[in-house]
C-alpha positions as CSV (number, residue, x, y, z in Angstrom):
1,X,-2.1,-15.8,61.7
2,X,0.7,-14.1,60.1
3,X,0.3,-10.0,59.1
4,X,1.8,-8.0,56.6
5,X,3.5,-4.9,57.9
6,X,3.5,-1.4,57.0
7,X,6.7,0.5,55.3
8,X,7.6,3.4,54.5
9,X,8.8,4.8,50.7
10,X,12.3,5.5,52.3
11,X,12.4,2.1,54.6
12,X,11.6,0.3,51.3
13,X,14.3,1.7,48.7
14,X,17.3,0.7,51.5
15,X,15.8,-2.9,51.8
16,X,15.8,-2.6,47.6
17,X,18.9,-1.1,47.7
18,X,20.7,-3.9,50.3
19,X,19.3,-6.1,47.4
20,X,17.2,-8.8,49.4
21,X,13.6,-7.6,48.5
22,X,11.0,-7.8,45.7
23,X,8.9,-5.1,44.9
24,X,5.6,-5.7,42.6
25,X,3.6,-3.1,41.4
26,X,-0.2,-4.1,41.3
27,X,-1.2,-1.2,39.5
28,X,-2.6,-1.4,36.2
29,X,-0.8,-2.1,33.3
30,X,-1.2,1.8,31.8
31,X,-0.1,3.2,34.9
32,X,2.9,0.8,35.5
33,X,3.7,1.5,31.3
34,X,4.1,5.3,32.5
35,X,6.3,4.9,35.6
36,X,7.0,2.2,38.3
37,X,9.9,1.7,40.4
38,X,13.1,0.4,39.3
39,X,13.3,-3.6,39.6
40,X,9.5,-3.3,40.2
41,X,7.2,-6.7,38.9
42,X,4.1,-5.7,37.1
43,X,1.8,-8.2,39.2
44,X,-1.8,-9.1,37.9
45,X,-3.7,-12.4,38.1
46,X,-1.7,-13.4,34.4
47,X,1.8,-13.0,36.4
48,X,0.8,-14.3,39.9
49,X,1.5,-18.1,39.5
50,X,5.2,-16.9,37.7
51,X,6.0,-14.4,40.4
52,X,5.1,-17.7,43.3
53,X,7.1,-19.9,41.2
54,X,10.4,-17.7,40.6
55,X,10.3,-16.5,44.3
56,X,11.5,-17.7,47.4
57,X,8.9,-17.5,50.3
58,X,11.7,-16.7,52.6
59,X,12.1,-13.5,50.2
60,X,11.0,-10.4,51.7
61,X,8.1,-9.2,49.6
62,X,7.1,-5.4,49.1
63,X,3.8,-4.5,47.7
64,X,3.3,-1.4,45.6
65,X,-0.4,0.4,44.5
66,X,-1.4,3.9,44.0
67,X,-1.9,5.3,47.3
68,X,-1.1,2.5,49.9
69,X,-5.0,0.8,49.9
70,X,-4.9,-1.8,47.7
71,X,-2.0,-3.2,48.3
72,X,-3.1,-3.6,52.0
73,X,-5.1,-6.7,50.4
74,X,-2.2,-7.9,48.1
75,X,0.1,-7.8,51.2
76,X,-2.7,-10.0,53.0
77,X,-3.0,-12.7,50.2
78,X,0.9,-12.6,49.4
79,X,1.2,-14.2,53.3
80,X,-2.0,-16.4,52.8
81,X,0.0,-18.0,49.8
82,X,3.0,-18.7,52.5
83,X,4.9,-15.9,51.8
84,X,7.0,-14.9,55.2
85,X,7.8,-11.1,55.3
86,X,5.5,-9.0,53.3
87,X,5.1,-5.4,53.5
88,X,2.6,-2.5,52.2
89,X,3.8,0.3,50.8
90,X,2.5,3.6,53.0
91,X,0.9,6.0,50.1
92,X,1.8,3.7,47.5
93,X,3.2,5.2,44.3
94,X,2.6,8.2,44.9
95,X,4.4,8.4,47.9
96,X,7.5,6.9,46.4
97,X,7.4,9.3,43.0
98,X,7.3,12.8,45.6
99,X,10.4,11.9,47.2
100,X,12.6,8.9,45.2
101,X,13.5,8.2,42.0
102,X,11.6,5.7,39.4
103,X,11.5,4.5,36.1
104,X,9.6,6.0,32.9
105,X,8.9,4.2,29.8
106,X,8.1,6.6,26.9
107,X,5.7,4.6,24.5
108,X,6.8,5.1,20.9
């Protein structure tokens, strides 16, 4: 049975930044609404079947929630649904915003 893998904030923005990654954010919506990483998919059980459909499986896959827990599962159920190279990213969020940049989105 295939595994997802642990990465690390730094490890994941040169995969984003050679350009052949996905990242999705499985936060919720607030949280992503306040900051996220650039390129980032919001995705929830609404955009799952979208996300599947618009991505190859080939496609490495990076998964993104607060602290690095919860996307443990996401990473799990990403490869159950046939996708080949997923990763988890170590301390989530949180992790990323302490050391790289992101995006903000200031509501009006």
């Amino acid at each position: 049975m295939e595994q997802f893998e642990h990465i690390s904030a730094e490890q994941s923005q040169a995969l984003l930044a050679q350009q052949s990654a996905r990242i999705v954010d499985i936060r919720d919506e607030q949280s992503f609404a306040a900051g996220h990483i650039e390129g980032a998919v919001h995705l929830t059980n609404g955009s799952l079947h979208q996300f599947m459909s618009e991505t190859d499986f080939e496609t490495p896959v990076i998964v993104c929630c607060y602290h690095g827990i919860s996307s443990q599962q996401a990473a799990q159920f990403l490869i159950h649904q046939g996708f080949e190279q997923v990763y988890s990213l170590d301390g989530g969020f949180e992790a990323w915003k302490s050391s790289l940049p992101y995006v903000t989105q200031i509501e009006d």
